[in-house]
C-alpha positions as CSV (number, residue, x, y, z in Angstrom):
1,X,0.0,0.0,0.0
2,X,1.7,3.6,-1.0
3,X,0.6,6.9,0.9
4,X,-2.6,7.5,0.0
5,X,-3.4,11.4,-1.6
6,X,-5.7,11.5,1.7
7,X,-2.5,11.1,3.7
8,X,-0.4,13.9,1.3
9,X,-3.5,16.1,1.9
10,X,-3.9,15.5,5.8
11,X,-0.2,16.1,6.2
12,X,0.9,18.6,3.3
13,X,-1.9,21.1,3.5
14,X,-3.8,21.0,6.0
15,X,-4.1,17.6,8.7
16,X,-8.3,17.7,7.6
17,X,-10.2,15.4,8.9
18,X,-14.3,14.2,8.7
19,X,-17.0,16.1,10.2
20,X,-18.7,13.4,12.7
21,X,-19.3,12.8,16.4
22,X,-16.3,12.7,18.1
23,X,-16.4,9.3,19.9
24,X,-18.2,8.8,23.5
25,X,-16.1,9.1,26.1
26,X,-15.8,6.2,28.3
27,X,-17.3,5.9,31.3
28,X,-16.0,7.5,34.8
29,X,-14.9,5.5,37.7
30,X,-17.2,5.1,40.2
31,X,-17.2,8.7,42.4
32,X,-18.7,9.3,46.1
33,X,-21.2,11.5,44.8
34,X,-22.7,13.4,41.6
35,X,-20.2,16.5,42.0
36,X,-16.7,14.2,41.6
37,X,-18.6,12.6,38.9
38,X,-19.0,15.4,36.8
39,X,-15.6,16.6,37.7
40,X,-14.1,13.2,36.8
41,X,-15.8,13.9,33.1
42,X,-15.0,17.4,32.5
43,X,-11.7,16.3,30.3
44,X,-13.5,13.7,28.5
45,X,-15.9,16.1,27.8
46,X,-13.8,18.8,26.7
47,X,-11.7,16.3,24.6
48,X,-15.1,15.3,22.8
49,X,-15.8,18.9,22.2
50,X,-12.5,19.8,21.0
51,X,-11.8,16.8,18.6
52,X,-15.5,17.1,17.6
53,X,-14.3,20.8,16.3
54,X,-11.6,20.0,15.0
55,X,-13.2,17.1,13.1
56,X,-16.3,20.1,11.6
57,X,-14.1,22.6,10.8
58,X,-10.7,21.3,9.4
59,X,-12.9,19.8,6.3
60,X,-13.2,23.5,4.6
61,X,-9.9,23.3,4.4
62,X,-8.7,20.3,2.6
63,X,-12.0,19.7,0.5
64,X,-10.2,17.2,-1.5
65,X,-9.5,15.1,1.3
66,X,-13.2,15.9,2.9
67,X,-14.5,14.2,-0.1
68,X,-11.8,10.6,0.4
69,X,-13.2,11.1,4.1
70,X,-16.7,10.5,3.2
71,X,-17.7,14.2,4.1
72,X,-19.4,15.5,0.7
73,X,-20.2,19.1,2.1
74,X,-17.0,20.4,0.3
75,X,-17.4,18.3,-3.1
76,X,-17.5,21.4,-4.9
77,X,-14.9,23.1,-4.0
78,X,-10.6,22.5,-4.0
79,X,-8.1,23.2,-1.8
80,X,-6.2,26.6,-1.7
81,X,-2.5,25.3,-1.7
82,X,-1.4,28.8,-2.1
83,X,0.3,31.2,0.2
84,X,-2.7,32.1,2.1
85,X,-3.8,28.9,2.3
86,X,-0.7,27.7,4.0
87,X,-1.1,30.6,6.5
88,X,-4.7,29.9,7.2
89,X,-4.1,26.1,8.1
90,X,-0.8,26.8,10.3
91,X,-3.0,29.3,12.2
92,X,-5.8,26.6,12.4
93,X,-3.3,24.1,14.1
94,X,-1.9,26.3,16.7
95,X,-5.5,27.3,17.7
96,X,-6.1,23.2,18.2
97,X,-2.7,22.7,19.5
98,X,-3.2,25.1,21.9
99,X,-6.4,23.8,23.2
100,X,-4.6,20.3,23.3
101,X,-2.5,21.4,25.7
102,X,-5.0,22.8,28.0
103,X,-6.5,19.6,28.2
104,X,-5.3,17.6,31.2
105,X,-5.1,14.2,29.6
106,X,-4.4,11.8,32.4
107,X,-7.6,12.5,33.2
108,X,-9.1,10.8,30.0
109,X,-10.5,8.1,29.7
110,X,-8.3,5.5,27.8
111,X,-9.7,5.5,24.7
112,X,-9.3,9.5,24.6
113,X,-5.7,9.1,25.9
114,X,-5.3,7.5,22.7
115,X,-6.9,9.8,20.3
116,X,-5.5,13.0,22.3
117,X,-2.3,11.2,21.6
118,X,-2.7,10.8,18.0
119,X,-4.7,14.1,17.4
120,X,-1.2,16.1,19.0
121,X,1.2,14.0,16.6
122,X,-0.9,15.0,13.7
123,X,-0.8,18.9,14.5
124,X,2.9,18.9,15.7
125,X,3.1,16.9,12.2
126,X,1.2,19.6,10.3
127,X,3.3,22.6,11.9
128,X,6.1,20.8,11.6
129,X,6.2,20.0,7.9
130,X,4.5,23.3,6.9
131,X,7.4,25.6,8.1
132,X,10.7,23.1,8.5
133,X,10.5,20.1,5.7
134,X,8.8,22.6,3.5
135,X,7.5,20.2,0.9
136,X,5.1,22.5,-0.1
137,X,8.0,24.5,-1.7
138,X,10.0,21.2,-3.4
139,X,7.1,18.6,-3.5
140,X,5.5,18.7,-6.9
141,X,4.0,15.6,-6.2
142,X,1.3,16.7,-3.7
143,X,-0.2,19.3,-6.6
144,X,-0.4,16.3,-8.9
145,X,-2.1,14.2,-6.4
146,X,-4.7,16.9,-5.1
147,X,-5.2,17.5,-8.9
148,X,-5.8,13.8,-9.7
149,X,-7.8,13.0,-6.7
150,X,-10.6,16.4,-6.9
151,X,-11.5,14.2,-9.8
152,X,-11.5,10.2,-9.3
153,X,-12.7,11.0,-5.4
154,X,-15.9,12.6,-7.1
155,X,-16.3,9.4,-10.1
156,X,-14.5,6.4,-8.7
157,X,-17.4,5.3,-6.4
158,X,-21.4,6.1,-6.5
159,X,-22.1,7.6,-3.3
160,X,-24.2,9.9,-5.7
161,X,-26.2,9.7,-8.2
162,X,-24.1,10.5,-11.3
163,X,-25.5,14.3,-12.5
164,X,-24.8,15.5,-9.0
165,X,-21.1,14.2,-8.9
166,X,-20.6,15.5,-12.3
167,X,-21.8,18.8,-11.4
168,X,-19.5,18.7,-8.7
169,X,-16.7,17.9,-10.8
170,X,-17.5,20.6,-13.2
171,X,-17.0,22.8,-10.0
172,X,-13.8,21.3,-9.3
173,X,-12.3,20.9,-13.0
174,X,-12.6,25.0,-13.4
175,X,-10.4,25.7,-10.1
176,X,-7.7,22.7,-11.1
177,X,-6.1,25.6,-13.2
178,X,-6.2,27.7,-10.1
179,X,-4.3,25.2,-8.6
180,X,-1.6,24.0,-10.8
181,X,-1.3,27.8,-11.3
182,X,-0.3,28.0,-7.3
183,X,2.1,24.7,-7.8
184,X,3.9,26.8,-9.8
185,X,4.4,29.6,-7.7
186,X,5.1,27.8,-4.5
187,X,7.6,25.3,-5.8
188,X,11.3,26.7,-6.2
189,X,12.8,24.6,-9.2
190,X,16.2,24.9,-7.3
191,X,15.0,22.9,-4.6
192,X,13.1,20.0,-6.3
193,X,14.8,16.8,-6.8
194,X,14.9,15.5,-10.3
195,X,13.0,12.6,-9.6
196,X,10.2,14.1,-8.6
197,X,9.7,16.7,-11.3
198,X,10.3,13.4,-13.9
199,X,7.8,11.4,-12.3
200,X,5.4,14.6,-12.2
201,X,6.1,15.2,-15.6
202,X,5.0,11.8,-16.5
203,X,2.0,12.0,-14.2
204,X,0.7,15.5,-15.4
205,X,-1.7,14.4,-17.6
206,X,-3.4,11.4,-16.0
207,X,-5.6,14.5,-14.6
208,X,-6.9,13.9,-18.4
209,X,-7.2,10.3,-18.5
210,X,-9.5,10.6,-15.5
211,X,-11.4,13.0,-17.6
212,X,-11.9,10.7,-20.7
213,X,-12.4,7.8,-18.3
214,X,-14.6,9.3,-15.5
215,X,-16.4,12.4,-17.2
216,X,-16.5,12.3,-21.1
217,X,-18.7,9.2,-21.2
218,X,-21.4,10.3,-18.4
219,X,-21.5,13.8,-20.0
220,X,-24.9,13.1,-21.8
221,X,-26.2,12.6,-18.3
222,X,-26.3,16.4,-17.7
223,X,-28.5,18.8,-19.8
224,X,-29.1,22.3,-20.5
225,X,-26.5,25.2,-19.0
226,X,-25.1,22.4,-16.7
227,X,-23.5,20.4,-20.0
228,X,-22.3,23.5,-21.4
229,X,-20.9,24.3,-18.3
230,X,-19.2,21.2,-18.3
231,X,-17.7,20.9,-21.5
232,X,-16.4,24.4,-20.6
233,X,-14.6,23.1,-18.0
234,X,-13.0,20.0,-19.5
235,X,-12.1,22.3,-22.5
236,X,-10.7,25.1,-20.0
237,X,-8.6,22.1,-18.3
238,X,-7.7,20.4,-21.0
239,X,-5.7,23.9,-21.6
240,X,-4.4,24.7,-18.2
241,X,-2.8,20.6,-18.2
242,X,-1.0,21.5,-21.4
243,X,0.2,24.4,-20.2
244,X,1.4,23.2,-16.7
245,X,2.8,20.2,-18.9
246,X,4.6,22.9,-21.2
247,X,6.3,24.3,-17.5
248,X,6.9,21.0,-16.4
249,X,9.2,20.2,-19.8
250,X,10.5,23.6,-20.0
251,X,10.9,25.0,-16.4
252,X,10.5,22.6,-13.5
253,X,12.4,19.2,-15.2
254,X,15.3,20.9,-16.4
255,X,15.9,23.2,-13.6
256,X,15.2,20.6,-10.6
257,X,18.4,20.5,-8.7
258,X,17.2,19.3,-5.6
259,X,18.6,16.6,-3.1
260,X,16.2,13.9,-2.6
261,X,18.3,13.0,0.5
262,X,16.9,14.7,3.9
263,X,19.7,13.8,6.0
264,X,20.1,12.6,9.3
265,X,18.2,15.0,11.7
266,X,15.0,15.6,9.3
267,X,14.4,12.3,9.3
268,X,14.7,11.2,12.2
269,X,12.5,14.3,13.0
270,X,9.9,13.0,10.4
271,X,10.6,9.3,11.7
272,X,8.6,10.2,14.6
273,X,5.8,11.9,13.5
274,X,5.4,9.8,10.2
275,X,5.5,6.3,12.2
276,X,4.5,7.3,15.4
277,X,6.3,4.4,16.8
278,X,8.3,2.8,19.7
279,X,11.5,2.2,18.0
280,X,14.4,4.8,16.8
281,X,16.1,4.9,13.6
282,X,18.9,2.7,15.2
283,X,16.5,0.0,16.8
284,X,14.6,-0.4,13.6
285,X,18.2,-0.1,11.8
286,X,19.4,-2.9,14.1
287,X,16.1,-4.9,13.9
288,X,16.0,-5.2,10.1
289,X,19.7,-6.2,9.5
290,X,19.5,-8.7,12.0
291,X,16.1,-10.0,10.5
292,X,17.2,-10.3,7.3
293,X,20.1,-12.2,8.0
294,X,17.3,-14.8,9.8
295,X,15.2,-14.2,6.7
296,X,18.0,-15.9,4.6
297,X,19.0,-18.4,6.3
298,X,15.3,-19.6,6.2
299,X,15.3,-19.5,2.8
300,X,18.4,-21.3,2.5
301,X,16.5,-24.1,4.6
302,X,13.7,-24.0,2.6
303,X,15.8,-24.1,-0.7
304,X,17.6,-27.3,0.6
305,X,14.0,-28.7,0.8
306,X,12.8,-27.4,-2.8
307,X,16.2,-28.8,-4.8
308,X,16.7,-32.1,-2.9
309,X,17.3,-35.1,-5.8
310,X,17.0,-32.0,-8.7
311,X,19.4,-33.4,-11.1
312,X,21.9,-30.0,-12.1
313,X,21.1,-28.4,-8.8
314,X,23.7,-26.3,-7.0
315,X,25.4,-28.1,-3.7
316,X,23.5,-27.7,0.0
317,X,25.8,-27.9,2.9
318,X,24.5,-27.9,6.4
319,X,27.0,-25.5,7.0
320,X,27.1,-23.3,4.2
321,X,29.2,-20.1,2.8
322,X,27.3,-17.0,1.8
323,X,27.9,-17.5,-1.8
324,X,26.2,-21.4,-1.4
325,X,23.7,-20.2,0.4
326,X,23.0,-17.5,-2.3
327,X,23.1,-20.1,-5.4
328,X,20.5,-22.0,-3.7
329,X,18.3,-19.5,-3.1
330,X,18.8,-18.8,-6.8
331,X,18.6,-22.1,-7.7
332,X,15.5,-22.4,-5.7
333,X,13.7,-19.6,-7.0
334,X,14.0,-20.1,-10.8
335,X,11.7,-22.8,-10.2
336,X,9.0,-20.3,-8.9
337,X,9.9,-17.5,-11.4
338,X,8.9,-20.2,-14.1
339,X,5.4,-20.4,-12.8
340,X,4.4,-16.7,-14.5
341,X,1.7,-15.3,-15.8
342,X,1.0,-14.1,-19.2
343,X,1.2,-9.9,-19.8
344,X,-2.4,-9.9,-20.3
345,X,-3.0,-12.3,-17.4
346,X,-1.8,-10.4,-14.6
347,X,-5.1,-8.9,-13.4
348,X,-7.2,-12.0,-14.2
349,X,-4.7,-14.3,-12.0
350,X,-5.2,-11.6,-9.1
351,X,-8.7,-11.7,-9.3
352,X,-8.4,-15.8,-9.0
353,X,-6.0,-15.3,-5.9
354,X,-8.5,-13.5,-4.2
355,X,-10.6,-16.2,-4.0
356,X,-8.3,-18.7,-2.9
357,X,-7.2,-16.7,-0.3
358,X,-10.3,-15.5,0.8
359,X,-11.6,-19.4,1.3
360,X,-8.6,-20.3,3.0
361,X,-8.9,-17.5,5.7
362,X,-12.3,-18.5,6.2
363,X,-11.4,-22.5,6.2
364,X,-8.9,-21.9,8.5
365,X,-11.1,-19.2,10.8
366,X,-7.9,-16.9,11.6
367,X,-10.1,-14.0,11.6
368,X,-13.6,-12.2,11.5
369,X,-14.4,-11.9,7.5
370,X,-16.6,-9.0,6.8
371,X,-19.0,-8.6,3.9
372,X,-17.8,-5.3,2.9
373,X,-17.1,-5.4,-1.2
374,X,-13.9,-5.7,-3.0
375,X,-12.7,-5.1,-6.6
376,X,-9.4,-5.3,-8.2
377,X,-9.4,-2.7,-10.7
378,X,-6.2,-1.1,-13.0
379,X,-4.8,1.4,-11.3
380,X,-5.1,5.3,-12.3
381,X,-2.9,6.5,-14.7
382,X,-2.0,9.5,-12.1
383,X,-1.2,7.4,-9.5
384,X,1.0,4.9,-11.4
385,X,4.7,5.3,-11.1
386,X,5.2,4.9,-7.2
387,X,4.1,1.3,-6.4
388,X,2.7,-2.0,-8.6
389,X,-0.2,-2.4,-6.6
390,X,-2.0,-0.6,-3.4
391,X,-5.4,-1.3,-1.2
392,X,-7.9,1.6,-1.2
393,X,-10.7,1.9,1.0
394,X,-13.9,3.9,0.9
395,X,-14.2,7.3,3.4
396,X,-14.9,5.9,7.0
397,X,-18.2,7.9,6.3
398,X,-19.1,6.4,3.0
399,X,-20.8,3.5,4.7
400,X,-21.1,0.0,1.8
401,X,-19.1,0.9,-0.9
402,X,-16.4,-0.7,-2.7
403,X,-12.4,-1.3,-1.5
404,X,-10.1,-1.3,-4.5
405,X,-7.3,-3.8,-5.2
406,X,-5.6,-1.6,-7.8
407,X,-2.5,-2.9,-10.0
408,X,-0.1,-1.1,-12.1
409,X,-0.4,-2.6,-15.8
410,X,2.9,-3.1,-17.1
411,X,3.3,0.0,-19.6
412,X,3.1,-0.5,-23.0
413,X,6.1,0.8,-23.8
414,X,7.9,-2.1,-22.2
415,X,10.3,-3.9,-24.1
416,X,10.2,-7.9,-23.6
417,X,13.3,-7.9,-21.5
418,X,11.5,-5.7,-18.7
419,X,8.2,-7.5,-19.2
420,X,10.2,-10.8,-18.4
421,X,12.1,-8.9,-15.3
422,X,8.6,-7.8,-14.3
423,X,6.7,-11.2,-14.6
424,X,9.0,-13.0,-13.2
425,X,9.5,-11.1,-9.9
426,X,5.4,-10.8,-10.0
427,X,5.5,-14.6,-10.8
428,X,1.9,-16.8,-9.9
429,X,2.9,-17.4,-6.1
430,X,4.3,-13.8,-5.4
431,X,1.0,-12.7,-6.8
432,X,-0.9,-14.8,-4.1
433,X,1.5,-13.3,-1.4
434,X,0.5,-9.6,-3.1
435,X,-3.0,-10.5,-2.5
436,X,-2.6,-11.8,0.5
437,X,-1.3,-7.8,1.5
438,X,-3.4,-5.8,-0.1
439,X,-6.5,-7.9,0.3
440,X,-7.0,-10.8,2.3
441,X,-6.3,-11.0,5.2
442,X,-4.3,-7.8,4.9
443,X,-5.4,-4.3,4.1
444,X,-8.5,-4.8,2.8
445,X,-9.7,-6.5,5.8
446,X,-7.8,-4.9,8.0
447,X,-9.8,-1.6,6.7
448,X,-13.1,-3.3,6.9
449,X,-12.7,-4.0,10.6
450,X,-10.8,-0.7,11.7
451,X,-13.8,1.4,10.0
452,X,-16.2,0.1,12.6
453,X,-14.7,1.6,15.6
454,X,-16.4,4.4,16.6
455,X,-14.2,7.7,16.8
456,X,-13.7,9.2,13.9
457,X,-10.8,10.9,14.2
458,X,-8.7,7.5,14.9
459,X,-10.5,6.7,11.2
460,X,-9.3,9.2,9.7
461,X,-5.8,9.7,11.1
462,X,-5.4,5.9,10.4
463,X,-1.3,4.6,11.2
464,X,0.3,3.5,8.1
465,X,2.5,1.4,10.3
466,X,-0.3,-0.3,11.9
467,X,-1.9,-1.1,8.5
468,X,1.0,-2.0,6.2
469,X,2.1,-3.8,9.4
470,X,-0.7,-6.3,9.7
471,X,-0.3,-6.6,5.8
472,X,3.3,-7.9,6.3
473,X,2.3,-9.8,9.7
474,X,-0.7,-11.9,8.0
475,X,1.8,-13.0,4.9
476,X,3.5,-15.3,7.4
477,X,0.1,-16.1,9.4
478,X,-1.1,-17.9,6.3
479,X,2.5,-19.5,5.3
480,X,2.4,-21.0,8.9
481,X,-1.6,-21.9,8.5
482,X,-0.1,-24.1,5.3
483,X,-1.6,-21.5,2.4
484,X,-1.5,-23.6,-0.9
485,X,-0.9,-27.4,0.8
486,X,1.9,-25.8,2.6
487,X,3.9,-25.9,-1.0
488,X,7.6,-24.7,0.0
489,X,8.0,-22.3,-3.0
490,X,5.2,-20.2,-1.9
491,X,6.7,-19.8,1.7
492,X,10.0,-18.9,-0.4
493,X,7.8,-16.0,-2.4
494,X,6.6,-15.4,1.0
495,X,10.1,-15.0,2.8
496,X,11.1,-13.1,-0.1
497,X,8.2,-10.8,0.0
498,X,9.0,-10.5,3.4
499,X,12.9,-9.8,3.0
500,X,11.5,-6.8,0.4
501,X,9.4,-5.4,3.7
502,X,13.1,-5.5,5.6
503,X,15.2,-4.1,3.2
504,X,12.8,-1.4,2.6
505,X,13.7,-0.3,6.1
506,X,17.3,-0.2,5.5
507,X,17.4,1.0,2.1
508,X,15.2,3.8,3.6
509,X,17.6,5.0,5.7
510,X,20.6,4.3,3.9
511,X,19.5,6.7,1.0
512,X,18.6,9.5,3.1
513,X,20.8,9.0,5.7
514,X,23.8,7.4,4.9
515,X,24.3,8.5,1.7
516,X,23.9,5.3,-0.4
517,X,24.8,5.1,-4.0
518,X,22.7,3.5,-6.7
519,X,25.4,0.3,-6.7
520,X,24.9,0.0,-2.9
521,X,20.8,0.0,-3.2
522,X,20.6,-2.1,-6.0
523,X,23.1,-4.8,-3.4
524,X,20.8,-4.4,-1.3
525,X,17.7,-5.5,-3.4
526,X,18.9,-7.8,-6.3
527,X,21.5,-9.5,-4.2
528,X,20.9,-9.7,-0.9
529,X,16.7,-9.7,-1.5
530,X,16.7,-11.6,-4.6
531,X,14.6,-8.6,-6.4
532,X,14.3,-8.7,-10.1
533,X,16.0,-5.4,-12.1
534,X,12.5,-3.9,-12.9
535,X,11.6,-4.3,-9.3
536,X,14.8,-2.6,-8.2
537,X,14.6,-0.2,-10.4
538,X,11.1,1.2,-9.4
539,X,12.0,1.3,-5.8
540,X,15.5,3.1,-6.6
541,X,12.8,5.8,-8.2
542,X,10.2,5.3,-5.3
543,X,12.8,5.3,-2.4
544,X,14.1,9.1,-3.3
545,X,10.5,10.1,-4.0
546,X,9.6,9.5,-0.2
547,X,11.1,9.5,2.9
548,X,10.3,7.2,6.0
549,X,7.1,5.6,4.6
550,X,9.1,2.9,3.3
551,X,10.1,2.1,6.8
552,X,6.5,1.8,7.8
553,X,6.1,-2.0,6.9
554,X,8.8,-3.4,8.9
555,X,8.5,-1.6,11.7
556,X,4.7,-2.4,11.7
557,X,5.5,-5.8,11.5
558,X,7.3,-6.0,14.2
559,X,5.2,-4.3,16.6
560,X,2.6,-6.5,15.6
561,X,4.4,-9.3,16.4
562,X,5.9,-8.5,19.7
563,X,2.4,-7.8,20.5
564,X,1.2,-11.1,19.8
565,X,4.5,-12.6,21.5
566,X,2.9,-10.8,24.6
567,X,-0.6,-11.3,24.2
568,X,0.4,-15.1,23.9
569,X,2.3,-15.3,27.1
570,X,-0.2,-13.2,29.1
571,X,-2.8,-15.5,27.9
572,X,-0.8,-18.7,27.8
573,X,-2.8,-22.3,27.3
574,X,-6.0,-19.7,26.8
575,X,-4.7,-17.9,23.8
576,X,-6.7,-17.8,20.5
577,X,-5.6,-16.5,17.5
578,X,-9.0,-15.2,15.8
579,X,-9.9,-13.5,19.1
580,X,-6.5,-11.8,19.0
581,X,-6.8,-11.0,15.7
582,X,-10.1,-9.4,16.0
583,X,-9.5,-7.9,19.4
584,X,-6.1,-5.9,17.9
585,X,-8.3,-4.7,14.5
586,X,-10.9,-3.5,16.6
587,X,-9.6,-0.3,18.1
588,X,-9.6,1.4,14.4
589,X,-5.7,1.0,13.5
590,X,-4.4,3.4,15.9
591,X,-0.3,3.1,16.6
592,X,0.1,-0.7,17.0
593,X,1.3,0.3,20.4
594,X,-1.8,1.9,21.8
595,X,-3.5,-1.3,20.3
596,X,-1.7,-3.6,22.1
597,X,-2.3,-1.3,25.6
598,X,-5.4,-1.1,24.9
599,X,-6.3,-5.1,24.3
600,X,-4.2,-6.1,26.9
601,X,-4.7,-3.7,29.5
602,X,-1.3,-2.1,29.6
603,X,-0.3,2.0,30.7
604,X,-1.2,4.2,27.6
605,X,2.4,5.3,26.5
């Protein structure tokens, strides 16, 4: 799952959220009389009040995100990413921030604690990123995604009956040259990495393909002034893309000289707000370089297994050398890289995947399945370019509608050498472990459950670490449930899978931080990971273009399962997994640390 344009817009512009009750605060201990009752819930009270606030009013300004949220007041309208705009929302977080703090919060309830928690990491985040990373002023990619999304957030799913959401979009469509008019006086060319204006500049006009896609064939739909309003706007946009595309080409791509690298004290300053988690930048370096040295020799174990009595196959010592160990592997996985789908199959096979995996979860009743609908569907043109495939979930307001399993197609311009590279790292079993993340039992579900907790704040300040976490942690939970007959070459697409989630932790912070070449990255993932050069190549691109989200699904991981390891030797003999399982996705994917001291009982920290 990549950052979502909901998270660019909470974080980038403004931190909006959904207008909705702010969740009931728990009930007070029991008091000598009616007096230190009331005085026990005056916090709770005046948490409820401020988050419900906060929740109402933060929605004018980031309508874009208002309409991912499920909050359709603002469908009309687009965010002012401008100067004043920026002003207005800095302003709007101190005034929350402020009220935060005069908010004694060990006198919440623990629930609140939680949410007061998450609410203050969110403004600091806001303030933070607004007036010291700055990305408004070297980000191009968080126009582009506001751009995009004003449009497929309106058309991608019918919370409306089509004229209205057209009408809206005709709204939106004439202020998109507005906006890409104020991308291009905030960003400083100097100061914008080269990767990201060339991925922008590819991206640009995806705004158009959502147009043709979305808009052009519904237009009959609308009549009178309101069709010729809307042809005016596509025609009026259609303009203002070619001429941000014309700046792009001629202004921004050859004069980004940016360094995509934050360095050491932004981000570990960004670490903390962006996973807001437990572990440093040295624990989770530690962590991951130890795991994936475990990660390998479990592959060389399960290799051994896989190339027993193959005539040709490479020599298995019990006690082996790094360069055995790594031609078995090798060896190993050729044998799964064989089992491929065809370039036009890709989409078809996921679909098939979903199934399986959705029967075997059930079969094996490791969690609560809910109802909630899911399609796998290409994925936008304007959001292609930073990951192959991601999960995305209705608004925690827009109650029944469909999640999305979107994949990348491989681009047509692709010559049969990267179609090869592509298909064999997405070979048939890696696709199964793909689904197995985005879908079932992982973000998909994981979505489906957290959207029934109550506050609505938590829902829409959802921890990417807690979600791209479970994603990693169920990949093993089915390998170790026996997911396809327990066949050894998926649990070695799973441990590789697996070793991609760890070395996306290191690589993370050994481009920004430690100054990595290309030749020590690509180490990194073709050799030491096994990646394919297509694969490696995308996240080379993907791994400048952010910064500490990459870092998000190991370090999720593991806090999900050290708080199993815990839960499991609290509980002891009475453990069960499903009622663990359901019991950590029912708090609404807060920080997997307030979830596990929540569940089990433990000091809000």
């Amino acid at each position: 799952m990549c950052p979502s344009l909901l998270a660019v817009a909470l974080l980038t512009v403004s931190l909006a959220a959904c207008r909705g009750e702010a969740p009931p605060p728990a009930a007070a201990p029991p008091a000598a009389n009616a007096d230190e009752t009331a005085a026990a819930s005056q916090p709770d009270a005046a948490f409820a009040d401020l988050s419900g606030r906060y929740l109402d009013q933060s929605l004018a300004l980031s309508p874009v995100a208002a309409t991912q949220i499920g909050d359709h007041r603002f469908d009309a309208e687009l965010d002012d990413v401008g100067e004043a705009g920026r002003r207005k929302a800095v302003e709007f977080n101190r005034r929350f921030l402020a009220e935060l703090d005069a908010i004694d919060a060990t006198r919440l309830s623990r629930e609140n604690q939680v949410d007061a928690k998450i609410l203050r990491n969110q403004l600091e985040y806001a303030l933070w990123d607004a007036e010291t990373l700055q990305s408004w002023a070297w980000d191009p990619q968080t126009y582009s995604g506001l751009a995009g999304g004003a449009i497929y957030g309106l058309m991608a799913r019918e919370f409306a009956p089509m004229p209205e959401r057209l009408r809206s979009a005709t709204a939106r469509m004439e202020k998109i040259p507005a906006l890409l008019a104020q991308a291009r006086a905030s960003l400083d060319p100097a100061r914008v990495p080269k990767a990201h204006a060339d991925t922008v500049a590819k991206q640009n006009k995806g705004v158009l393909t959502l147009v043709d896609t979305f808009i052009t064939p519904n237009a009959d739909q609308l009549q009178g002034e309101d069709r010729r309003r809307l042809d005016a706007a596509v025609a009026t946009l259609r303009d203002a893309v070619e001429e941000h595309q014309k700046w792009l080409d001629g202004v921004l791509v050859p004069n980004a000289k940016g360094n995509f690298r934050i360095g050491a004290a932004l981000y570990d300053q960004k670490l903390r707000y962006a996973l807001n988690s437990s572990l440093s930048r040295q624990e989770i370096r530690q962590r991951a370089e130890a795991e994936l040295g475990r990660i390998r020799d479990e592959m060389y174990g399960v290799a051994k297994t896989v190339l027993a009595g193959r005539a040709g196959a490479p020599e298995t010592p019990d006690a082996p050398t790094e360069d055995e160990k790594q031609r078995a592997i090798e060896a190993a996985m050729e044998l799964a890289y064989a089992d491929k789908p065809a370039r036009e199959e890709v989409v078809d096979f996921a679909r098939h995947t979903l199934e399986v995996a959705t029967a075997f979860v059930r079969e094996k009743d490791l969690v609560s399945v809910p109802d909630d609908p899911v399609k796998i569907i290409l994925m936008p043109e304007f959001q292609r370019g930073f990951s192959v495939a991601y999960a995305d979930s209705p608004g925690p307001l827009d109650k029944g509608l469909d999640t999305y399993y979107a994949i990348s197609p491989i681009p047509d311009d692709w010559n049969d050498a990267q179609v090869d590279s592509f298909l064999r790292e997405y070979n048939k079993r890696l696709i199964h472990v793909l689904t197995i993340h985005e879908a079932m039992p992982g973000h998909y579900l994981e979505g489906a459950h957290s959207a029934r907790f109550p506050s609505t704040l938590r829902a829409v300040f959802r921890s990417g670490p807690f979600a791209e976490g479970w994603a990693v942690y169920t990949e093993r939970v089915l390998a170790d449930a026996g997911y396809l007959d327990n066949d050894p070459l998926f649990r070695l697409m799973q441990l590789k899978f697996y070793a991609r989630a760890v070395a996306n932790a290191i690589l993370d912070q050994g481009l920004h931080v430690d100054n990595w070449s290309k030749e020590q990255a690509m180490d990194l993932m073709v050799r030491q990971t096994f990646q394919q050069q297509s694969e490696a190549d995308g996240k080379w691109i993907r791994a400048q273009l952010s910064s500490t989200q990459l870092a998000t699904y190991f370090v999720g991981a593991q806090e999900h399962f050290d708080a199993r390891k815990v839960a499991e030797a609290k509980q002891g003999e009475a453990f069960d997994l499903k009622a663990y399982h359901d019991g950590i996705l029912s708090y609404g994917a807060p920080p997997v640390r307030f979830a596990r001291q929540l569940l089990l009982d433990e000091p809000i920290e």
